[in-house]
C-alpha positions as CSV (number, residue, x, y, z in Angstrom):
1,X,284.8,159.7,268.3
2,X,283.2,163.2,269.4
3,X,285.1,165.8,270.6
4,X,282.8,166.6,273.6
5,X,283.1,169.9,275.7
6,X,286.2,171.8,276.3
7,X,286.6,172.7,280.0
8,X,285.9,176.1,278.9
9,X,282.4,175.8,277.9
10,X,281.9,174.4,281.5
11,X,280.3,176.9,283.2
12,X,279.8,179.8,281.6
13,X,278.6,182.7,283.9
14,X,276.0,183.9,281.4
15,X,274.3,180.1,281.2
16,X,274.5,179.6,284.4
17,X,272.9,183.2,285.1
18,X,270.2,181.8,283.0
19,X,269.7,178.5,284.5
20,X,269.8,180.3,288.1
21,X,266.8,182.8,287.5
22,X,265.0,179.6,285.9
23,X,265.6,177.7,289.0
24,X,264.7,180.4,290.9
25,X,261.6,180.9,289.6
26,X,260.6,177.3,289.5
27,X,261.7,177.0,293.0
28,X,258.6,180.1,293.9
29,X,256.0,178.7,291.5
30,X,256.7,175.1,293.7
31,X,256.0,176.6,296.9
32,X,253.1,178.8,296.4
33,X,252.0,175.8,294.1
34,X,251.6,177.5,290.8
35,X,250.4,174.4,289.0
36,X,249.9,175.9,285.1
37,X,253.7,177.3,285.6
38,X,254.9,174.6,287.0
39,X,253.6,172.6,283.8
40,X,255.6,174.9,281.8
41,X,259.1,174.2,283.2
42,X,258.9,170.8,282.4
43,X,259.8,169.3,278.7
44,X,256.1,169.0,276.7
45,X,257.3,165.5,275.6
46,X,256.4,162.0,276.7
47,X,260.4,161.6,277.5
48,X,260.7,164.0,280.2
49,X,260.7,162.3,283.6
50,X,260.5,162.5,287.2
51,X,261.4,160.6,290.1
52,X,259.6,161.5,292.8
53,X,259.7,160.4,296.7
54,X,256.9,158.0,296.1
55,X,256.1,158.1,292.1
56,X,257.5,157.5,288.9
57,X,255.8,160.0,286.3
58,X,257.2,159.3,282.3
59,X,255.4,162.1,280.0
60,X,254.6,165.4,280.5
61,X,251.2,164.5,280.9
62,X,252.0,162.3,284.0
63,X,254.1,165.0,285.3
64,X,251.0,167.3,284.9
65,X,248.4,165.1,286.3
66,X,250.5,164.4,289.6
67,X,250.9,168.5,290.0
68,X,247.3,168.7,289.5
69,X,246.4,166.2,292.0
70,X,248.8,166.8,294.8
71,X,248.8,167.8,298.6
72,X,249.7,172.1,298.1
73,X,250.5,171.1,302.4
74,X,253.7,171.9,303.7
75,X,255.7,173.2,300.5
76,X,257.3,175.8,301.9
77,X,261.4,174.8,302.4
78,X,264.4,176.2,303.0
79,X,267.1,175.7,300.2
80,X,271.1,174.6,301.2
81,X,273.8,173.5,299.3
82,X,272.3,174.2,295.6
83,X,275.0,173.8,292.8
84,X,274.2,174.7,289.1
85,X,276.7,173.7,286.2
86,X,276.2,174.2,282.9
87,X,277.9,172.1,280.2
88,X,277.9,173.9,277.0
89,X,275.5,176.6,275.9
90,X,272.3,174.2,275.8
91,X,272.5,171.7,278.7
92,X,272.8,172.2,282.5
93,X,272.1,170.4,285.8
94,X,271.2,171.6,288.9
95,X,271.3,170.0,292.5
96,X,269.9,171.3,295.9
97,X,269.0,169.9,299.3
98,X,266.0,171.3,301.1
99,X,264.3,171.3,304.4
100,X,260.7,171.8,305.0
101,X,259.8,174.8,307.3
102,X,256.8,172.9,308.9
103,X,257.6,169.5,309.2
104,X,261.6,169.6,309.0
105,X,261.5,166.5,306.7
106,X,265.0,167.0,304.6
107,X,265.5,165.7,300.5
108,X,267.3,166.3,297.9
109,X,266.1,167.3,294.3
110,X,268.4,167.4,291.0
111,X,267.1,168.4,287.7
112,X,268.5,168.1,284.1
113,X,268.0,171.6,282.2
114,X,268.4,171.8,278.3
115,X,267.8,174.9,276.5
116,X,265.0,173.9,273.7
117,X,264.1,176.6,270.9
118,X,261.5,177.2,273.5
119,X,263.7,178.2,276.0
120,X,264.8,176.0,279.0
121,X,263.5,173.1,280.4
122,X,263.6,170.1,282.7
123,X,264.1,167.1,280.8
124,X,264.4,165.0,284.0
125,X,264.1,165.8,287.5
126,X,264.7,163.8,290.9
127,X,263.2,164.3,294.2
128,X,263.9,162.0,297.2
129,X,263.8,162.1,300.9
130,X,266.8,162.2,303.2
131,X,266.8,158.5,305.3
């Protein structure tokens, strides 16, 4: 049996600092489509994942070739409701809806963070549209 995380390692203000400025700056380098920093917040590993509207990437380099190869139309978005919680010192998740400022279409994105001796990364990410 593990002992797992004590409620007080949930949330602690300087991870979640952390985690906030990395969403924050993955959040600007996806709507001015900064492809090679982009590339960088993701996990260089053939396990990191994302679930996308329409795809299924598994690998960084699928993750890398769809970023690559993408529509840069309509990316800018308005963020609501974005929650970040960090479990621990080394593992965080982060949620947010969004609304796109051209079209108005409306998703929903959630991202796994760990922090790797690199620094932080997503390990796995979700994007979907609102029905």
């Amino acid at each position: 049996m593990t002992a797992g995380i004590d409620a007080g390692q949930v949330d602690l203000p300087d991870v979640v600092a952390e985690v906030q400025a990395r969403f924050a700056a993955y959040e600007t380098a996806l709507v001015t489509n900064d492809v090679a920093a982009l590339d960088e917040f993701f996990w260089r590993d053939e396990r990191a994942l994302r679930y996308g509207p329409s795809e299924n990437l598994y690998g960084h380099a699928a993750i890398a070739a769809y970023r690559a190869g993408r529509d840069p139309g309509d990316l800018a978005r308005r963020l609501e409701q974005t929650h970040i919680h960090a479990f621990g010192r080394d593992m965080a998740v982060a949620n947010t809806e969004y609304v796109r400022t051209s079209s108005g279409k409306r998703g929903r994105q959630s991202q796994t963070w760990v922090r790797l001796a690199i620094g932080w990364r997503i390990v796995s990410a979700h994007v979907s549209f609102a029905a």
